[in-house]
C-alpha positions in Angstrom: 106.0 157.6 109.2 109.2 155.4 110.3 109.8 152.6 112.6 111.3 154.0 115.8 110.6 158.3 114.5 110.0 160.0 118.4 107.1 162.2 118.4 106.0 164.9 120.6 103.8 163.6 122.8 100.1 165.5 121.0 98.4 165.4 124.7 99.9 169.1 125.9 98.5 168.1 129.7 100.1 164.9 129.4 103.7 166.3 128.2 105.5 167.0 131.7 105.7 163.5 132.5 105.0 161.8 128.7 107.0 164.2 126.5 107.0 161.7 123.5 105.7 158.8 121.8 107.7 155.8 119.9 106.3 154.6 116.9 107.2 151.3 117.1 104.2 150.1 113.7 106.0 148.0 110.8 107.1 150.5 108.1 105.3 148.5 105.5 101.5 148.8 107.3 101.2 152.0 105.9 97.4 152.2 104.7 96.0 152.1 108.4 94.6 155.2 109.9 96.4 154.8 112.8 100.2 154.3 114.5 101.4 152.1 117.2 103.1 153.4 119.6 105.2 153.6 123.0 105.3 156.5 126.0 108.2 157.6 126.8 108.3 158.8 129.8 110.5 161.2 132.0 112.6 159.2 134.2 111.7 160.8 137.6 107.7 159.9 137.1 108.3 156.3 136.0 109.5 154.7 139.8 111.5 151.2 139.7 111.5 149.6 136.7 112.2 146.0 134.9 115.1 147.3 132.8 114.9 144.9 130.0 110.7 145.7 129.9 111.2 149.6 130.6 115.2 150.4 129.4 116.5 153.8 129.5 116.7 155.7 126.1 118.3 159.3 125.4 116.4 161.7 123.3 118.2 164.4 122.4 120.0 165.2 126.3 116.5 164.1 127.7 116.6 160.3 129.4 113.1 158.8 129.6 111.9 155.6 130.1 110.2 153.3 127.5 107.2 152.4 128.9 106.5 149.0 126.8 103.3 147.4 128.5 101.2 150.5 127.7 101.7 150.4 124.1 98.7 151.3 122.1 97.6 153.1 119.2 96.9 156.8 117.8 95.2 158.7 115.4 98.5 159.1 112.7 97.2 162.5 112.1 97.9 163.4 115.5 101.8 162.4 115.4 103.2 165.3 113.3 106.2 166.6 115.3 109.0 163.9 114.8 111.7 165.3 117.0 114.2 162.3 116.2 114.9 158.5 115.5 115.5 155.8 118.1 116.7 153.7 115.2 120.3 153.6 116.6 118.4 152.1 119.9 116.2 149.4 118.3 117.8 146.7 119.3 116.5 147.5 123.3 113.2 148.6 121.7 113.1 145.5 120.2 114.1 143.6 123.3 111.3 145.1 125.4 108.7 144.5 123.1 110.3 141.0 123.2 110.1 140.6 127.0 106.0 142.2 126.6 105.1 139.2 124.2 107.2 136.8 125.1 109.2 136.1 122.5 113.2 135.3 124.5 
C-alpha cells in the first residue's frame, strides 16, 4: 500500500460527499494492521477553507478537498480499491500535514 495511493472511500453512505481516502502512512510501516489516512472530500460539501490546511487536489476530472485535520486511521483491509496516486501532488499533501503539526 503506497504513500499518497487514493482509495475509494469503503463507507458507501459516506461516498457522496467523501468519495476517497489518502493514504498518507510511511511506506516503510508496513507490518501494522492499519493505514493512515486523509478524506477527500467533494468541493461543494467542504465550505471556506484554509488553502494551505485544506488545498484543492484533482482526482481523475474530480476536484475535492483534502481535508487534513480529520486524519485518522483504518482497517488496511478495508482500502482495496486504489483508484490513483496523488504522488505528483505530495508536495501540498505534505504542506498541509505541515501546517496540521506545525512543522513551517
Amino acid at each position: 500500500m503506497p504513500r499518497f495511493d487514493v482509495y475509494r472511500n469503503p463507507d458507501a453512505s459516506e461516498r457522496r460527499h467523501t468519495p476517497y481516502l489518502l493514504d498518507v502512512q510511511n511506506d516503510f510501516i508496513s507490518d501494522l494492521q492499519t493505514r493512515v489516512v486523509l478524506p477527500l472530500r467533494r468541493e461543494a460539501s467542504f465550505g471556506p477553507r484554509p488553502e494551505r490546511l485544506n488545498p484543492l487536489l484533482v482526482v481523475g476530472d474530480d476536484p475535492v478537498v483534502l481535508d487534513t485535520a480529520t486524519i485518522g486511521a483504518v482497517p488496511a483491509s478495508e482500502l482495496r480499491q486504489v483508484v490513483t496516486s496523488l504522488r505528483s501532488q505530495r508536495d501540498q499533501i505534505q504542506l498541509a500535514l505541515d501546517a496540521l503539526f506545525g512543522s513551517y
